[in-house]
FIVEXDREN-762684 format. One line per 8 residues: number of its first residue (from 0); their letters; for each residue x, z, y of C-alpha. Coordinates in pm, 1 decimal, decimal comma, always signed. Example, Ala and Ser with C-alpha at 12.3 -4.5 7.8 and 13.67 -1.06 7.14 Angstrom:
<rs>
0 = as = +1230,0 +780,0 -450,0 ~ +1367,0 +714,0 -106,0
</rs>
This chain:
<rs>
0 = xxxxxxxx = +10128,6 +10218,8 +10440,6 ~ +10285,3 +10029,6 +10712,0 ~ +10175,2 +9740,7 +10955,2 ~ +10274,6 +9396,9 +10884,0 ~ +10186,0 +9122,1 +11130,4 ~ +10195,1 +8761,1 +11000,3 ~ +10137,7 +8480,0 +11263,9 ~ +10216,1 +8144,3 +11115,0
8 = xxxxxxxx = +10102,9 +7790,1 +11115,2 ~ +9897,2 +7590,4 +10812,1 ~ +10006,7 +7193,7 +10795,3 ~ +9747,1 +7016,0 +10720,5 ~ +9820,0 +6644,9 +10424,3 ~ +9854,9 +6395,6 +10659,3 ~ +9564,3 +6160,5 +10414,8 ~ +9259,3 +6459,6 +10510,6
16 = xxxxxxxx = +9020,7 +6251,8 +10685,2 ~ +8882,9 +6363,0 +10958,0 ~ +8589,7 +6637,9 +11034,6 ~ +8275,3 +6364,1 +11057,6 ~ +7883,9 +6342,6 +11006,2 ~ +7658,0 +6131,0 +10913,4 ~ +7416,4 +6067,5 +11106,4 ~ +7415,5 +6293,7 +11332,0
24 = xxxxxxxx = +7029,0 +6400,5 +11321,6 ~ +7014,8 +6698,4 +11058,1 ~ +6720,4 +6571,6 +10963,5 ~ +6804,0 +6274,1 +10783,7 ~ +6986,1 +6194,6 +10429,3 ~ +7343,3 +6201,0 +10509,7 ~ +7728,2 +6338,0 +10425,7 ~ +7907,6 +6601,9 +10646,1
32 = xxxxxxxx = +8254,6 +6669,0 +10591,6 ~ +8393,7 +6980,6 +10726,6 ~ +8667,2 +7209,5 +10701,5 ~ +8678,9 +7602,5 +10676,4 ~ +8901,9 +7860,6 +10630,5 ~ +8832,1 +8164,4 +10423,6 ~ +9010,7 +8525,8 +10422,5 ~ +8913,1 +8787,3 +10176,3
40 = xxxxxxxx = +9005,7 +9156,0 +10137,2 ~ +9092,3 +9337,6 +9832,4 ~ +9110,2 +9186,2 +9489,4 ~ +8747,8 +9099,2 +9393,9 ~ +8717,7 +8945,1 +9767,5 ~ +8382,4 +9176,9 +9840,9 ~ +8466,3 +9169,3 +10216,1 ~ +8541,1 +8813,6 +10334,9
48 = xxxxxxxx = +8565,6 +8605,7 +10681,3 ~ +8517,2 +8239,4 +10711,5 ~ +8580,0 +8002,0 +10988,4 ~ +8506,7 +7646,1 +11055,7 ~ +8700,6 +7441,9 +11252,3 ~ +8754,0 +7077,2 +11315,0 ~ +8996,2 +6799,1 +11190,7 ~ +9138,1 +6528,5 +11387,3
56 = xxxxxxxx = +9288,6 +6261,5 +11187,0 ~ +9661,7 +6190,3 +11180,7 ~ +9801,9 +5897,0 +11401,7 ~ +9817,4 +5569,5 +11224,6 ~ +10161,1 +5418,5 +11181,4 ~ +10356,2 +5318,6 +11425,3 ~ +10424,6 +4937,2 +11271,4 ~ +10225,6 +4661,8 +11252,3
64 = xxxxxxxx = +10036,9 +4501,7 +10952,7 ~ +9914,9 +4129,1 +11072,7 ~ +9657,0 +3926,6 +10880,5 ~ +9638,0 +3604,1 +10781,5 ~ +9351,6 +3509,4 +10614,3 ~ +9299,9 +3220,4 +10417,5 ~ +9077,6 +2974,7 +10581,5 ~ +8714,4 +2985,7 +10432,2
72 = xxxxxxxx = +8540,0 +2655,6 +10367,2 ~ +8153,4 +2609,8 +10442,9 ~ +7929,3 +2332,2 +10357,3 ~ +7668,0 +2287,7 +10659,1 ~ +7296,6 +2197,6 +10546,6 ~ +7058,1 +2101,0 +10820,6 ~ +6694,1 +2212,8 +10734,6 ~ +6872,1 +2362,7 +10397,7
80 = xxxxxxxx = +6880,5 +2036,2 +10234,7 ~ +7105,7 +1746,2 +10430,5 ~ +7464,7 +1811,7 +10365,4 ~ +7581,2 +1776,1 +10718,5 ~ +7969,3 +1787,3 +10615,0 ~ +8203,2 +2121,5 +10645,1 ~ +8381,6 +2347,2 +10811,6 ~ +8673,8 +2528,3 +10789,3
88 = xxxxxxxx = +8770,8 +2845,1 +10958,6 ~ +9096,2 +3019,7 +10987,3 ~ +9127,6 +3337,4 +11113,0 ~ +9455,6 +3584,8 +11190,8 ~ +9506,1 +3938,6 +11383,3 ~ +9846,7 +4036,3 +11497,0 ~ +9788,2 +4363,9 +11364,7 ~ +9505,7 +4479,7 +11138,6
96 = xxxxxxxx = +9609,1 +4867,4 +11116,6 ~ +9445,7 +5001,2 +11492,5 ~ +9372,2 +5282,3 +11713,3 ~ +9002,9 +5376,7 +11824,8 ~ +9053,9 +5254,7 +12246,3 ~ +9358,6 +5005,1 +12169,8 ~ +9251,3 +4591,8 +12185,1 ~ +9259,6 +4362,3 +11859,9
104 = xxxxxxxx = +9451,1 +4048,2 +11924,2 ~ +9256,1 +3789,9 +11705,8 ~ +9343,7 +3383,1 +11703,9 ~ +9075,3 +3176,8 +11582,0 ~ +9151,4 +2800,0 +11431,6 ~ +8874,4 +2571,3 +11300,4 ~ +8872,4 +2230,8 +11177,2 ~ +8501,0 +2071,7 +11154,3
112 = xxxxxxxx = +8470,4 +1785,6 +10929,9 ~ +8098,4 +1814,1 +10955,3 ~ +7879,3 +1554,5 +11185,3 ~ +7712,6 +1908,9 +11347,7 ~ +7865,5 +2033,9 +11683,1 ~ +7934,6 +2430,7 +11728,0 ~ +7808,0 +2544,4 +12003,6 ~ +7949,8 +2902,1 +12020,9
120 = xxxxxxxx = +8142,2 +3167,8 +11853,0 ~ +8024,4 +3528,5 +11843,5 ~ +8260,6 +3798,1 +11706,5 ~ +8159,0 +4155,5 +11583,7 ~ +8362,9 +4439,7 +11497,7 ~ +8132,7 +4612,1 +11176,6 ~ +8165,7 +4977,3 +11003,2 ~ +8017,3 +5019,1 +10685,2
128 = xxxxxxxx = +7938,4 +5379,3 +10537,0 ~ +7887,0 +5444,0 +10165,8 ~ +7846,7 +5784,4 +10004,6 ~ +7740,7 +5949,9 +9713,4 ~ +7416,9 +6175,2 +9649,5 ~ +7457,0 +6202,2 +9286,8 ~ +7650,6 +6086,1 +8985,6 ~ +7436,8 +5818,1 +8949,1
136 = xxxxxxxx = +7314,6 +5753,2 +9307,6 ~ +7486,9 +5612,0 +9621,8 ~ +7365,7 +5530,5 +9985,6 ~ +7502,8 +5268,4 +10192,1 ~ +7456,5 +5166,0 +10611,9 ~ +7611,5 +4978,2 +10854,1 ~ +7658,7 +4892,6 +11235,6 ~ +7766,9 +4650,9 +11487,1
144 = xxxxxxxx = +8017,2 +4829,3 +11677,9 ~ +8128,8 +4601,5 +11913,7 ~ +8037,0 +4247,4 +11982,0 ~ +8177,8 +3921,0 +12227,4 ~ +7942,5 +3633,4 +12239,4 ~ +7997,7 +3242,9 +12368,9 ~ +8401,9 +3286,3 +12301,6 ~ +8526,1 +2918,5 +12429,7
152 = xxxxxxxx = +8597,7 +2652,3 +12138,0 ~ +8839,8 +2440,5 +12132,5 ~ +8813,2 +2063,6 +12112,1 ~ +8819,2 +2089,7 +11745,9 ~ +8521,7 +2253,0 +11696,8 ~ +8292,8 +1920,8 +11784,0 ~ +8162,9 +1668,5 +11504,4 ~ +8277,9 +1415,2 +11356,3
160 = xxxxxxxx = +8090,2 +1053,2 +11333,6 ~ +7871,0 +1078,6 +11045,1 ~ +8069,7 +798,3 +10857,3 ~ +8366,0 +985,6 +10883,7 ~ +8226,4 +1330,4 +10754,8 ~ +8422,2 +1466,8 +10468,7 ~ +8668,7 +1234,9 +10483,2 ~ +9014,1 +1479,5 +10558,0
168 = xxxxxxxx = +9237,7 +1598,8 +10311,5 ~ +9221,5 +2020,4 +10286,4 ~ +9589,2 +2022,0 +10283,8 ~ +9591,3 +1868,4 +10634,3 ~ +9324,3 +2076,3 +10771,8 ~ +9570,6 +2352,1 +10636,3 ~ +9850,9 +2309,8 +10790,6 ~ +9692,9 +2194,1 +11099,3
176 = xxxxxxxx = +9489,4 +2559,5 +11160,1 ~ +9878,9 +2722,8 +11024,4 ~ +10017,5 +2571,8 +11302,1 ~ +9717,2 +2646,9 +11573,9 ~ +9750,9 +3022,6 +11410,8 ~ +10165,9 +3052,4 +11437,5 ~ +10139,7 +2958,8 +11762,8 ~ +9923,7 +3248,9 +11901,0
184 = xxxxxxxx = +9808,9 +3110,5 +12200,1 ~ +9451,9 +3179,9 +12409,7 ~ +9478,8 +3519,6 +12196,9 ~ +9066,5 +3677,8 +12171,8 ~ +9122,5 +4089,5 +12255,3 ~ +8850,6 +4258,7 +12095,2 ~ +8827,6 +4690,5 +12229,5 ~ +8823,9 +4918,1 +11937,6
192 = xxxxxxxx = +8518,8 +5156,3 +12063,2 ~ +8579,6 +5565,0 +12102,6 ~ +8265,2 +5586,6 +11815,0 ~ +8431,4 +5378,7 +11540,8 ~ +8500,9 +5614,3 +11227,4 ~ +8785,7 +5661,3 +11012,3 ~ +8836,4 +5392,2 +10768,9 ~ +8922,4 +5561,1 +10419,8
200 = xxxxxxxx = +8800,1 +5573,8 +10072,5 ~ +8752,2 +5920,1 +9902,5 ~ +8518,9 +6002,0 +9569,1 ~ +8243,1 +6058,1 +9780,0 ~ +8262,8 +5885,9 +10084,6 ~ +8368,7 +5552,6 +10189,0 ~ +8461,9 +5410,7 +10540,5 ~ +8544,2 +5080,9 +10596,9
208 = xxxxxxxx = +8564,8 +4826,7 +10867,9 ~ +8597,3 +4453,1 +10931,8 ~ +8605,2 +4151,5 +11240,3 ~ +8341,2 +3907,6 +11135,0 ~ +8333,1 +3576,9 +11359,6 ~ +8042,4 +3372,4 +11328,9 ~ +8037,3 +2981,7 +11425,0 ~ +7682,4 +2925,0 +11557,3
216 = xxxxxxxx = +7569,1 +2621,7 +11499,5 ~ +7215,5 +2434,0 +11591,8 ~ +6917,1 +2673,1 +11480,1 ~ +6853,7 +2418,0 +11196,3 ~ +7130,8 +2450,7 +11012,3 ~ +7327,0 +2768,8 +10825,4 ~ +7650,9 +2932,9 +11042,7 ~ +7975,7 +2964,0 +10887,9
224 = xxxxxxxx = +8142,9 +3276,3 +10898,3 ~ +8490,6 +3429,1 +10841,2 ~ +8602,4 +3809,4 +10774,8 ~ +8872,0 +4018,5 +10852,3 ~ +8943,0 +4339,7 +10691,6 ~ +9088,1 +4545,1 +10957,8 ~ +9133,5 +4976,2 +10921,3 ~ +9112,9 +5201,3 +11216,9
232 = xxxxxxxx = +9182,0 +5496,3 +11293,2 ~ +9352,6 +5809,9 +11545,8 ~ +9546,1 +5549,0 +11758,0 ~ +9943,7 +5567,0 +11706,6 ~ +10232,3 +5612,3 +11882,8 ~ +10376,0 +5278,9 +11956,8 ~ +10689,0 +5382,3 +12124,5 ~ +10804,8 +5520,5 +11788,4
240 = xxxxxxxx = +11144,3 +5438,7 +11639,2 ~ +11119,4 +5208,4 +11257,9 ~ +11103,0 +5472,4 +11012,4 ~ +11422,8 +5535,2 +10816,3 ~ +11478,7 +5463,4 +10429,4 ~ +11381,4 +5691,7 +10202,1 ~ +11649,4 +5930,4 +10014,5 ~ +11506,4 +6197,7 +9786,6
248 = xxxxxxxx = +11464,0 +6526,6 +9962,2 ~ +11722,8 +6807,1 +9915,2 ~ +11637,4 +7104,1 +9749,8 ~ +11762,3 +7385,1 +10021,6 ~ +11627,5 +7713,4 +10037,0 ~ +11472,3 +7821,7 +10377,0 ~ +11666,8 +7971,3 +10654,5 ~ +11431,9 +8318,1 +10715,3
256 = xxxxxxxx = +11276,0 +8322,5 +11040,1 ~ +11318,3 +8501,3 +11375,7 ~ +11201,7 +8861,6 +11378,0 ~ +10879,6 +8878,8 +11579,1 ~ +10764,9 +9232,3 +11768,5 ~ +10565,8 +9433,5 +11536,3 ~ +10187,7 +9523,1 +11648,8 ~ +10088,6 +9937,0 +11662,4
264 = xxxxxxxx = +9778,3 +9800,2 +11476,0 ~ +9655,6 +9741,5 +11202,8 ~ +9723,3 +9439,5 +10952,2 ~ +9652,4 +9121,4 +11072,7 ~ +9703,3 +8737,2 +11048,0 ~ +9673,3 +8491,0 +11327,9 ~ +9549,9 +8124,7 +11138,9 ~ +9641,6 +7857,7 +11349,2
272 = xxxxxxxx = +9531,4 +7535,6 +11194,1 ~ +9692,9 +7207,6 +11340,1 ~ +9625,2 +6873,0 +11326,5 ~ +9845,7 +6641,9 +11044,9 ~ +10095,3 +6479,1 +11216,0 ~ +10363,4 +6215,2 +11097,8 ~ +10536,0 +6462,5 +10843,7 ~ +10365,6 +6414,8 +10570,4
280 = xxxxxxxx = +10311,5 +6748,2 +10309,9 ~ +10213,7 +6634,2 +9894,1 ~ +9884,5 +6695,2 +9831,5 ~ +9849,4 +6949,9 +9551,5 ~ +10129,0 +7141,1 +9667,1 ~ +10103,5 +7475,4 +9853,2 ~ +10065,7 +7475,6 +10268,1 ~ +10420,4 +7503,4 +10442,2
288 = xxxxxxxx = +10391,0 +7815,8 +10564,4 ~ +10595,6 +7850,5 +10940,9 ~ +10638,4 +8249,0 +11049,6 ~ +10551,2 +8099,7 +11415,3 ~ +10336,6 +7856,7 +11588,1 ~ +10494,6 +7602,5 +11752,4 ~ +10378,5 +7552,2 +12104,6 ~ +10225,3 +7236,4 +12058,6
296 = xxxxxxxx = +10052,1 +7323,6 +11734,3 ~ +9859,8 +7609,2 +11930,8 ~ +9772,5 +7350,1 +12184,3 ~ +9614,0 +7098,3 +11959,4 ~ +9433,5 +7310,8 +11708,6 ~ +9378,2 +7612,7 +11893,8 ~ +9391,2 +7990,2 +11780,1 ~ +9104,8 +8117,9 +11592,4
304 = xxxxxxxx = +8968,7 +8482,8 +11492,4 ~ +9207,8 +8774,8 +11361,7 ~ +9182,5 +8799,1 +11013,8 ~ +9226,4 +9065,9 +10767,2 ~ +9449,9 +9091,0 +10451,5 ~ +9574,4 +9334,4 +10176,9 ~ +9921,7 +9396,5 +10141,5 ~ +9883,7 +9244,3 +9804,5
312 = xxxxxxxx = +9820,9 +8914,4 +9893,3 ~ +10098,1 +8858,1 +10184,3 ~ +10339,2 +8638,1 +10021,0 ~ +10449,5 +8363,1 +10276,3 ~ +10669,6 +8136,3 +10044,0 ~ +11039,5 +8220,4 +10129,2 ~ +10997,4 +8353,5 +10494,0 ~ +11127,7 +8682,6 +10576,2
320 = xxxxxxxx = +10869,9 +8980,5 +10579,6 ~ +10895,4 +9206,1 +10815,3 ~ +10745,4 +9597,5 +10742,5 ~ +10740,3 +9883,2 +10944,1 ~ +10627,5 +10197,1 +10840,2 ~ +10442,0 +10416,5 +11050,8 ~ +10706,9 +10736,6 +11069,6 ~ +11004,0 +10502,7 +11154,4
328 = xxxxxxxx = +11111,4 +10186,3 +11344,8 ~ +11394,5 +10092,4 +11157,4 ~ +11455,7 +9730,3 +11163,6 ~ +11645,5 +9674,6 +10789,8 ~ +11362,1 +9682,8 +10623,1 ~ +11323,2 +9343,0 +10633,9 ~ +11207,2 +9169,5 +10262,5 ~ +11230,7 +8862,9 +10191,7
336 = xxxxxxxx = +10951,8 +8750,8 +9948,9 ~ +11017,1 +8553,0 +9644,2 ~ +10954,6 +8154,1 +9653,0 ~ +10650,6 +8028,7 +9484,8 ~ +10734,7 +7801,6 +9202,1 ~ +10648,1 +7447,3 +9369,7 ~ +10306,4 +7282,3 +9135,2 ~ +10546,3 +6954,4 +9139,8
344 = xxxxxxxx = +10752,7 +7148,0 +8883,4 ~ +10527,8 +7235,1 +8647,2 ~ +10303,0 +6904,4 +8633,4 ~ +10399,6 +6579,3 +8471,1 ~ +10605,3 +6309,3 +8622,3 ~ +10483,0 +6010,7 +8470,3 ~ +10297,6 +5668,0 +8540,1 ~ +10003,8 +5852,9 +8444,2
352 = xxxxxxxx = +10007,1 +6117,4 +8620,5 ~ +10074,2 +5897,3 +8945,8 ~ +9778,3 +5713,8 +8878,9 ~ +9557,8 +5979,8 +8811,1 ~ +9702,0 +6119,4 +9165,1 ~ +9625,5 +5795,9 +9334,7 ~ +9278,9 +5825,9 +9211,8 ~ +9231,0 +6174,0 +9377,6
360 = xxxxxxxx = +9356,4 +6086,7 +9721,3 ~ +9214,4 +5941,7 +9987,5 ~ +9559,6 +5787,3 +10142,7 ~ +9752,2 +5609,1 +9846,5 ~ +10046,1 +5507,2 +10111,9 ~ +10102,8 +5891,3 +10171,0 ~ +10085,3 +6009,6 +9854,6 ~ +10384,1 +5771,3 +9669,9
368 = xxxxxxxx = +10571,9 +5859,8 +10030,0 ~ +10568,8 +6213,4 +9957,4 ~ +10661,7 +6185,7 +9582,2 ~ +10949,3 +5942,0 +9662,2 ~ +11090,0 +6217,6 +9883,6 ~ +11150,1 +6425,2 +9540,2 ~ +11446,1 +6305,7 +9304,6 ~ +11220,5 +6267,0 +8979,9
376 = xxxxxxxx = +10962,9 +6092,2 +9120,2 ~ +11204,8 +5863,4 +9288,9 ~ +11381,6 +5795,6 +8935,7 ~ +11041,9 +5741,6 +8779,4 ~ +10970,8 +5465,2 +9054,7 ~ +11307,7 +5299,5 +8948,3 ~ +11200,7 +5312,5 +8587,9 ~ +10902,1 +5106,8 +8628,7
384 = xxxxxxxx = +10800,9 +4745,4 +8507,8 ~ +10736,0 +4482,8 +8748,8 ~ +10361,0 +4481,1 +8572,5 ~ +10359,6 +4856,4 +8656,3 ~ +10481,7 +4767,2 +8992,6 ~ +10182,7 +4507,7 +9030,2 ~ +9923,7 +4827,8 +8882,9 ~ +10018,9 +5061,6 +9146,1
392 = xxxxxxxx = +9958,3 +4813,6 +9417,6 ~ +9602,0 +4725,3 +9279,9 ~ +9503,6 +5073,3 +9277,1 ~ +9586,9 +5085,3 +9681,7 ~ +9217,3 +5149,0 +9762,0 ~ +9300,9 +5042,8 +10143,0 ~ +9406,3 +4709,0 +10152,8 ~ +9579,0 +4674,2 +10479,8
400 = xxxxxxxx = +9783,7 +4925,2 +10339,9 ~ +9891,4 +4666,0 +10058,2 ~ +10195,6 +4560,7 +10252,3 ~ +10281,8 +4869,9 +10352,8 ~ +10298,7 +5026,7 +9993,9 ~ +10464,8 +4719,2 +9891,7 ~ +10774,8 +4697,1 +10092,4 ~ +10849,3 +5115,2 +10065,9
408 = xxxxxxxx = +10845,2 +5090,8 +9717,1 ~ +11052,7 +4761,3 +9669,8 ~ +11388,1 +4919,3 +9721,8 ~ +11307,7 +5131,8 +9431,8 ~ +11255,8 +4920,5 +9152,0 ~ +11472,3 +4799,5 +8919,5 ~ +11620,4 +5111,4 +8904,9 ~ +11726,3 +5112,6 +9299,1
416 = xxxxxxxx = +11943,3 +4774,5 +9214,0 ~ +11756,2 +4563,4 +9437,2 ~ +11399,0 +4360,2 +9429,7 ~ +11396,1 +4094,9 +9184,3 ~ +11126,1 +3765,6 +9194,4 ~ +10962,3 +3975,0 +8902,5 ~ +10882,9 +4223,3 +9051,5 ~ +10786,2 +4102,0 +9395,8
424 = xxxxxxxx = +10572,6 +3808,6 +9152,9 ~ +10377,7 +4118,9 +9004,9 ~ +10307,1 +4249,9 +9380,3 ~ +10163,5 +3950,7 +9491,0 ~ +9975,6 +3856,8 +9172,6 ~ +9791,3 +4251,3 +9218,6 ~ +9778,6 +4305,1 +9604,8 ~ +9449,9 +4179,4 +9823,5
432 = xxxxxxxx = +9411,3 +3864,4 +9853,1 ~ +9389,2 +3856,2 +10231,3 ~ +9710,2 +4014,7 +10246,6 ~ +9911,0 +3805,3 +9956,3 ~ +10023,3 +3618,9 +10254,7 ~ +10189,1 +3921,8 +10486,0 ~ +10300,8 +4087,3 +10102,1 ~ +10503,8 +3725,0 +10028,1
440 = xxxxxxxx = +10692,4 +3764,5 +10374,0 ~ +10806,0 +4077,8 +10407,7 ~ +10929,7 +4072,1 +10039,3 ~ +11106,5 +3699,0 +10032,6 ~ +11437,1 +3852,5 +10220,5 ~ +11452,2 +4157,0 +10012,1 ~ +11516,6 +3947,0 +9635,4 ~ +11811,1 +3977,8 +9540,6
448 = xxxxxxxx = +11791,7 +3663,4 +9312,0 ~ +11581,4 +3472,2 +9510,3 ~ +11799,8 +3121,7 +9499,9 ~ +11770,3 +3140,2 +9060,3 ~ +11383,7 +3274,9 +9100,3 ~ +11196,2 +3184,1 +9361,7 ~ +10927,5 +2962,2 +9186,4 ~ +10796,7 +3300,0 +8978,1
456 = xxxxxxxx = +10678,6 +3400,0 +9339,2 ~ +10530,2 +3038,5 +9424,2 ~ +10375,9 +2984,7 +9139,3 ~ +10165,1 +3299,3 +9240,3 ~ +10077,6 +3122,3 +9592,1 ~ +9764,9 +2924,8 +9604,0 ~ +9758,0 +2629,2 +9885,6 ~ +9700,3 +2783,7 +10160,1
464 = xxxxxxxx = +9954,0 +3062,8 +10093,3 ~ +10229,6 +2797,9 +9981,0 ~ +10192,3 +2655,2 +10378,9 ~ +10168,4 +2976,1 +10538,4 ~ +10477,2 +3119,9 +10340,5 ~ +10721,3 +2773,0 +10377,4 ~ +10898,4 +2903,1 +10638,4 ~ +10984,8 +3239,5 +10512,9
472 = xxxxxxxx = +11118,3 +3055,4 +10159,1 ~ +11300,8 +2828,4 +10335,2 ~ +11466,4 +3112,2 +10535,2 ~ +11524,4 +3359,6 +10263,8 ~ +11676,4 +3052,2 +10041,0 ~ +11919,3 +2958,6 +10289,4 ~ +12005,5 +3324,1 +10385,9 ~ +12102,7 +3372,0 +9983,3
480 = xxxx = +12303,4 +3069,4 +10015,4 ~ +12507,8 +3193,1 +10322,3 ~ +12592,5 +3482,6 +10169,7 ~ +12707,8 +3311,2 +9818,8
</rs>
């Protein structure tokens, strides 16, 4: 007896990707993923509701992931037989991770040692779908999302006398696009369009996205081309403040909630889904469970249909319950309802058991975030081997997020004593190879040997990544030997 009102808010794992179908005529082979909410009354569930509602993506981060690609050779053939010479293209975007509606800031470099003129560059930003019909059966299809034709060339881009074809060293074709690249200027903006998808990587569906420039040449001969692995997705805040080091999360209970006024009717629960947002929530763990909807959270997702529940099945974590029987309005009878015992308690914390986690999720970066936030996860990070270091990374199944995953984990390994040349070796020798360039930067300052060690990381480094890297060795070995 009694009525019990319970209006609280779901969060939503910041990795769900978002509601989406493919394509959108029904009558075609395709993949829809939705998401619905399901209440059932008494024990066996015989009288149910269900609602669907829709899923926008969280925002991407806030900082920036450039790429610098390593400049792709191509051998040009006039009527496919006459070796005409080469080209080489370089390629770099100041940031790779970006919002549906926000530009692309791409710098192109080439170096023709070929006796062919290009004419013209034409860039296109492509989305590729792949999904699963069966265990044994997949489906893939792609667009053009956006496209710029007849981009201006620089003076670089014209032939070479046919006696001098072939004749330059890589290594000073190298450096010379490094340098056109580093200096960033006559920048190409390419518009992300409103239609582009999410780019992510689930069991079932895949998303994914690149910038491919093409160097038209004379209709005779084959066009050299260059990618770019870019992700997009819900655009971010860019006003946003660096995100702070990691500590592991303390265990606190819950302060109970405000009391809310009690409805003359009879039980109910108001579901107000919301959209993730930048506090992330472990997958596999239970929903945080909030006894009211913030303002904002009401706005974005919107309230849905009452729904009906037994008094047997309103447990909300450790938030105060509030009952009031029907023959008196007195207020102590508040109970507070026993804590469910968290599913991070009762699983393994192991290397094992990470992996197999990473292989379940559809936003690695997320994932290790959430499990460094708890104090055995975070002591099972420090226990690991540089080689284990280099695993996790190659299991990233984003690879702008490479970086990313890189430098929040670095601070952990080694048992929390500081990055070694070891360890930030075996992340280099495992991460993408368009992004073994970024990875080398961002974790050259943060060795803490780097003066004794430094040639475990170059020996890593092919060419191209030894020139784009100089600078940052040269800067991180005279920072070590201020400091001595």
């Amino acid at each position: 007896p009694g009525v019990y009102t319970f209006p609280f808010a779901i969060k939503l794992p910041r990795s769900l990707p978002a509601s989406d179908r493919h394509p959108n005529d029904k009558s075609k082979v395709g993949y829809h993923i939705q998401y619905r909410m399901t209440a059932k009354i008494g024990k066996e569930g015989k009288i149910h509701k269900e609602v669907y509602f829709p899923v926008k993506s969280a925002p991407l981060p806030p900082e920036r992931t450039p790429c610098l690609i390593r400049p792709t050779t191509h051998r040009i053939n006039s009527i496919g037989v006459k070796d005409e010479g080469r080209v080489v293209l370089g390629a770099m975007v100041n940031n790779s991770s970006v919002g549906r509606d926000e530009n692309i800031e791409l710098f192109l470099a080439c170096r023709n040692d070929s006796s062919v003129n290009i004419r013209t560059v034409q860039i296109d930003i492509v989305e590729f779908l792949r999904w699963q019909l069966s265990p044994s059966e997949t489906k893939d299809s792609s667009k053009i999302l956006h496209t710029i034709k007849s981009v201006a060339l620089p003076s670089t881009t014209k032939a070479r006398p046919r006696g001098q074809k072939g004749q330059r060293r890589t290594a000073d074709m190298y450096r010379e696009i490094h340098s056109e690249l580093r200096s960033r200027q006559d920048p190409i903006l390419i518009s992300v369009p409103m239609t582009a998808k999410d780019t992510y990587r689930g069991k079932l569906v895949h998303v994914w996205h690149c910038i491919k420039v093409t160097f038209v040449t004379r209709s005779v001969s084959n066009n050299a081309t260059a990618i770019v692995p870019i992700k997009i997705g819900h655009a971010p805040d860019r006003t946003m403040v660096k995100r702070q080091p990691l500590t592991p999360r303390q265990e606190q209970p819950l302060a109970p909630p405000e009391a809310h006024p009690l409805s003359n009717t009879t039980t109910t629960i108001t579901i107000v889904p919301t959209a993730p947002t930048l506090e992330t929530v472990p997958e596999q763990e239970p929903p945080i469970l909030a006894s009211v909807p913030e303002q904002e959270d009401v706005e974005a997702g919107g309230l849905f249909p009452v729904m009906i529940a037994p008094e047997d099945l309103m447990v909300l974590g450790s938030n105060s319950v509030r009952r009031r029987n029907d023959s008196s309005t007195d207020s102590s009878s508040v109970v507070s309802a026993p804590p469910p015992i968290a599913p991070s308690h009762q699983q393994e914390v192991s290397f094992k058991e990470l992996l197999n986690r990473m292989a379940s999720t559809t936003s690695d970066f997320d994932l290790i975030l959430n499990l460094l936030m708890e104090r055995r996860w975070a002591l099972m990070f420090g226990a690991l081997a540089p080689a284990e270091f280099g695993i996790i990374l190659s299991k990233v199944k984003i690879e702008v997020d490479h970086p990313r995953v890189a430098v929040m984990l670095a601070p952990h390994m080694n048992g929390g004593r500081g990055l070694t040349c070891k360890y930030a070796a075996a992340a280099v020798r495992s991460c993408s190879v368009s992004y073994r360039s970024v990875t080398t930067k961002r974790l050259l300052p943060m060795c803490v040997d780097i003066e004794q060690h430094y040639r475990l990381i170059l020996n890593e480094l092919n060419e191209w990544e030894r020139i784009a890297t100089s600078n940052e060795f040269e800067e991180a070995l005279l920072a070590a030997s201020i400091q001595q």
